[in-house]
C-alpha positions in Angstrom: -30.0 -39.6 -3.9 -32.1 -42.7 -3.2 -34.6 -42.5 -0.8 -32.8 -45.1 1.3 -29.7 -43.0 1.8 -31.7 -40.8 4.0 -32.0 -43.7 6.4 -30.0 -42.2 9.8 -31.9 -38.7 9.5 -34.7 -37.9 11.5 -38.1 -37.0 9.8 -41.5 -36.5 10.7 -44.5 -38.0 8.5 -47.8 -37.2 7.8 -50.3 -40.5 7.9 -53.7 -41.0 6.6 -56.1 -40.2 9.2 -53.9 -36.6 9.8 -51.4 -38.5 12.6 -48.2 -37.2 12.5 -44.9 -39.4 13.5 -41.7 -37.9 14.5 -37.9 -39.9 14.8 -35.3 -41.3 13.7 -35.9 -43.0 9.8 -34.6 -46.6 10.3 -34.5 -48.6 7.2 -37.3 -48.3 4.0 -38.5 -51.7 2.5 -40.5 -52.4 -0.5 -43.8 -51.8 1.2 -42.7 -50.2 4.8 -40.9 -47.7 6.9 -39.2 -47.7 9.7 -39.0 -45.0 12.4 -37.8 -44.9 15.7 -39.2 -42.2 18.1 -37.6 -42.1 20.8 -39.4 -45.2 22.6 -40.3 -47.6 20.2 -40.1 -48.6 16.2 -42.8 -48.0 14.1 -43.4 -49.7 11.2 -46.2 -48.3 8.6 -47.4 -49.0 5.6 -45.8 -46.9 2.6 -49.2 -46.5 1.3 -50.6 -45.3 4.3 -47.5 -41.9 4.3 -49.4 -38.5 3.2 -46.0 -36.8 3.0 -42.8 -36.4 4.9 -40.3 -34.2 5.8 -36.6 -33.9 7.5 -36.6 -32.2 11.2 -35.6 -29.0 12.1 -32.6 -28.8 14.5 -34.8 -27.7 17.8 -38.0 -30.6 16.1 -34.9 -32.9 17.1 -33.8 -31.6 20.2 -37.3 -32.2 21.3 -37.5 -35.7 20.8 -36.3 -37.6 24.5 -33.9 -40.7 23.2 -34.9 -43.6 26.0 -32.5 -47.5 25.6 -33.6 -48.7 21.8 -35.3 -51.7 22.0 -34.3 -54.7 19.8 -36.4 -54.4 16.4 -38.3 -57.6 15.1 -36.5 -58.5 12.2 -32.5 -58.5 10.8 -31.3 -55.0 9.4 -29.7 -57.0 6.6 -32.4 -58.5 5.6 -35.1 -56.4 3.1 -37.8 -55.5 5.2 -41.4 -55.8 3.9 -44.7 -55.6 5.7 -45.9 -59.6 5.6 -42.0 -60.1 6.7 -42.5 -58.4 9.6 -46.2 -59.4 10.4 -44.8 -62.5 10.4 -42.1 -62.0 12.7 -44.3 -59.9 15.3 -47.1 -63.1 15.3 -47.2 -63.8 19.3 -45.9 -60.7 20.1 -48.0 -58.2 21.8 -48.4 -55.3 19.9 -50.6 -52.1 19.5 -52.0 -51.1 16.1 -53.4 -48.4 14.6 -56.2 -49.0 12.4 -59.2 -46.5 12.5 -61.0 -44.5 15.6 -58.8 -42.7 16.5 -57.6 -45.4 19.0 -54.8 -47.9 19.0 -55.4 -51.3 19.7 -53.1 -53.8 21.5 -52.7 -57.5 21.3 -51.2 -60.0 19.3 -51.1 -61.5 15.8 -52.7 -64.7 15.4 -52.7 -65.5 11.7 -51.7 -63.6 8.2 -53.8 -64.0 5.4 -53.8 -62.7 1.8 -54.9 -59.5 2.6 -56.1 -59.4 6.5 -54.7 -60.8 9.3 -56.5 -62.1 12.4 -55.8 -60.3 15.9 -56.4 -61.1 19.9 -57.5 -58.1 21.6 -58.2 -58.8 25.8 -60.8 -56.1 24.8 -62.5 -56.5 21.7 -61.6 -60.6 21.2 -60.5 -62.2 18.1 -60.7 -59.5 15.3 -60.0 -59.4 11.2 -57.9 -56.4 10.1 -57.6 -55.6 6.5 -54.2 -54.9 5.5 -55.7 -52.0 3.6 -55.9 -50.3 6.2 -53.1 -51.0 8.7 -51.6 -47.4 9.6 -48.6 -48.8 11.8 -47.7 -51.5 13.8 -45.8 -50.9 17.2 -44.2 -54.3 18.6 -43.8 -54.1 22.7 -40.9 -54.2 24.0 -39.5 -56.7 26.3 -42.0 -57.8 28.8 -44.5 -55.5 28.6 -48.3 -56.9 28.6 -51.2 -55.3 27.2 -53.0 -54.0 30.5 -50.8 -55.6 32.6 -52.8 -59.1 32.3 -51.6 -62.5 33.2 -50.5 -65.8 30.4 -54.5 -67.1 32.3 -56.0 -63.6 30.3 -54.2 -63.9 27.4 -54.8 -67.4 25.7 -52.2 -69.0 22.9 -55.1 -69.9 20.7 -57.8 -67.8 21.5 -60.2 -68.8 18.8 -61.3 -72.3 17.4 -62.4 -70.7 13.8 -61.4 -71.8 10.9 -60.0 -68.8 8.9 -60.7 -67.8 5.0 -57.9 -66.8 2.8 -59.5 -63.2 1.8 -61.2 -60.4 4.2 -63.7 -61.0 2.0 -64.8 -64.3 2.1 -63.9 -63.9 5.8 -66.8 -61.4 6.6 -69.2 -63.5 4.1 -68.9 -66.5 6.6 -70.1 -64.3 9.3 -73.4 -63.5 7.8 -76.4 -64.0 9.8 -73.6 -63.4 13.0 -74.0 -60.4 15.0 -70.5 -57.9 14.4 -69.3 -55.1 14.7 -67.3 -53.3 12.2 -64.6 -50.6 12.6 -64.7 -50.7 16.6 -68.0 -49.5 16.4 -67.2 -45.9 15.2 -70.8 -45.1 14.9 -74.3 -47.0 15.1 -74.2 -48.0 11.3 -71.5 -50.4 11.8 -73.1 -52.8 14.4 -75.2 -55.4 13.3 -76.2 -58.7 11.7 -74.9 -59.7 8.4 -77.3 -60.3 5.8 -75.5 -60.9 3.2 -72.8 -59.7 0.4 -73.6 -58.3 -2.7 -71.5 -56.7 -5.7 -69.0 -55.5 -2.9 -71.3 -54.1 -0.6 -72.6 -56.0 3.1 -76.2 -55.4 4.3 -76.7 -55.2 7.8 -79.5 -55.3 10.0 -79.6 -52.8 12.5 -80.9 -52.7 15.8 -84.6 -51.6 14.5 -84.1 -54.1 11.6 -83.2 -51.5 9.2 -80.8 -52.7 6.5 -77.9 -50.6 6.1 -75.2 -51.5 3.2 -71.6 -50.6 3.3 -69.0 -51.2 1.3 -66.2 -53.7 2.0 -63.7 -51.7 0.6 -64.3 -49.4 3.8 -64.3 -51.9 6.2 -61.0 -51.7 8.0 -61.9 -54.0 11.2 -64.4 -56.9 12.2 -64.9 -58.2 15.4 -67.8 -60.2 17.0 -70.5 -59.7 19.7 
């Protein structure tokens, strides 16, 4: 059996970061899955799936079936996850990237491997694609805490953008950033510069700290 025939069957997945996802499998692409649960389609990263594994009869029963919203892209087309980063780009949409907290916003731009975001919270924001754990595309006209079009600009930025996360975060150097939504005081700073694959910061009390950009997973400035 190919893994696509179990498309129709409902599963529950195990992601990096120990988040579990129940539904409905929808389609697999090259890179990406599918899954319905209940409310809305999720679409994650192959890389990102620890393990999975089918339902049991009352895991099912559980799950509350609300009206299926319209996914983002064509069931006969093969889905992929630049595909469909392209088609959610203006569309607000939560993500799940580190923190143990979601973000929500929209797509501004897709890189080679980061894509820029608008978050009303946290501003514009560089998201490797490393570390993307699921994408979550609202439905109809839902709006990220209920804002107006006057709180949520078109083209919220006037940056110029590099191809690779990389280079992005290396034109940010003597800027102060924060890195990974600030998930402890290491990550906030001012660049100091990038060396064999590792970013000094200065901290608060002018300490450098060096991390290493294979671990960076979001950017966002002061």
């Amino acid at each position: 059996m190919k893994l696509k025939d179990n498309c129709g069957k409902y599963i529950k997945l195990e992601i990096s970061g120990k988040k579990n996802i129940s539904g409905l499998l929808c389609d697999i692409g090259s890179d990406l899955w599918v899954v319905f649960n209940g409310y809305d389609y999720l679409y994650i990263p192959t890389v990102h799936i620890q393990n999975w594994q089918f339902l049991k009869q009352d895991e099912i029963d559980e799950i509350t079936i609300n009206d299926e919203p319209t996914p983002i892209y064509s069931h006969n087309d093969e889905i992929s996850l630049r595909k469909t980063l392209t088609a959610a780009k203006g569309i607000f949409t939560e993500i799940y990237v580190t923190s143990n907290q979601a973000l929500h916003g929209y797509i501004i731009s897709i890189m080679n491997n980061y894509f820029v975001f608008y978050s009303p919270i946290y501003k514009t924001m560089f998201i490797s694609l490393n570390h993307l754990k699921w994408l979550i595309p609202y439905t109809n006209n839902q709006r990220p805490y209920g804002l107006s079009n006057a709180n949520l600009p078109v083209n919220p930025s006037n940056l110029t953008f590099a191809r690779s996360f990389e280079v992005q975060i290396e034109k940010l150097t003597g800027d102060l950033i924060v890195f990974n939504i600030g998930e402890n005081e290491n990550v906030i700073g001012k660049i100091q510069g990038i060396k064999n694959n590792f970013i000094e910061l200065i901290s608060a009390k002018e300490d450098p700290v060096y991390l290493n950009l294979q671990h960076i997973k979001t950017v966002h400035m002061t």
